[in-house]
C-alpha positions as CSV (number, residue, x, y, z in Angstrom):
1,X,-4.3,1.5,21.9
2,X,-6.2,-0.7,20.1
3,X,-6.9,1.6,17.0
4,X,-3.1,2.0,17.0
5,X,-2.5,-2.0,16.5
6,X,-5.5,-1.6,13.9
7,X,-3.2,1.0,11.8
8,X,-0.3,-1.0,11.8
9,X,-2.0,-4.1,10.8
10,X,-3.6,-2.0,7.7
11,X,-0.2,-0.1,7.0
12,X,1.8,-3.4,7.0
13,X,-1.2,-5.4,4.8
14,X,-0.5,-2.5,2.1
15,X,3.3,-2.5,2.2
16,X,2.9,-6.1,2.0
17,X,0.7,-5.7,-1.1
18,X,2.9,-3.2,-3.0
19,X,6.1,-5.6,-2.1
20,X,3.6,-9.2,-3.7
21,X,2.9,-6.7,-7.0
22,X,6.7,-5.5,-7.4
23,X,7.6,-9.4,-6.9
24,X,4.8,-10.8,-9.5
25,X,4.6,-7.6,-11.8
26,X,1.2,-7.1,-11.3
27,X,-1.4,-5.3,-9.0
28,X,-4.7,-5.0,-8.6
29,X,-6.1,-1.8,-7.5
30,X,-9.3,0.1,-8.0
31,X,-10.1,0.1,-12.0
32,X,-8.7,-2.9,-12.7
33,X,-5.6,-5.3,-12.4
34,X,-2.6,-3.2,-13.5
35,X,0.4,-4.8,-15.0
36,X,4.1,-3.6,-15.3
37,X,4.3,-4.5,-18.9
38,X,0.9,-3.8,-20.2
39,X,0.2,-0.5,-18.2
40,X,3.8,0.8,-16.6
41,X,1.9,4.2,-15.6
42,X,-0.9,2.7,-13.6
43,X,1.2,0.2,-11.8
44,X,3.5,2.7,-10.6
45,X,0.8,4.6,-9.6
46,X,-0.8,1.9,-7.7
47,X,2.7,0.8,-6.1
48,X,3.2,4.8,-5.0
49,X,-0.3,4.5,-3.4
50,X,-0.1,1.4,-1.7
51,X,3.2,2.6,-0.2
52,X,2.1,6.2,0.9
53,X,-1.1,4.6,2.7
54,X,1.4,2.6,4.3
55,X,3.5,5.1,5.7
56,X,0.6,7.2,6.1
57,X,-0.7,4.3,8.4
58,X,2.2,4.2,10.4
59,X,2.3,8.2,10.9
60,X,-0.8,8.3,12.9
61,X,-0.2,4.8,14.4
62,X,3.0,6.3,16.1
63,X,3.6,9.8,15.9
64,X,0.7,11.2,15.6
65,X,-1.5,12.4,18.9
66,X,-4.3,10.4,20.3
């Protein structure tokens, strides 16, 4: 139970920081602070990234089997 709040917390923390980066037009992410005027390719990347943890977070907080 408990490593199941611990997954949401980290699934929602990263959908929260893709939705900040879309909002402001930059992110940072491992290599560097990406933004979506200066480097388009890397903050997409970083914005698919932090979106697919998310969900990826909320897989194994609720489907998947303990």
């Amino acid at each position: 139970m408990a490593l199941k709040v611990v997954l949401v917390i980290i699934g929602i923390a990263t959908a929260g920081a893709a939705a900040l980066g879309l909002t402001k037009g930059h992110v940072y992410c491992k290599g560097g602070p990406y933004s979506r005027t200066m480097q388009p390719v890397a903050f997409w990347l970083s914005i698919t990234v932090y979106c697919l943890w998310s969900a990826l977070m909320m897989y194994f907080a609720f489907f998947a089997r303990e």
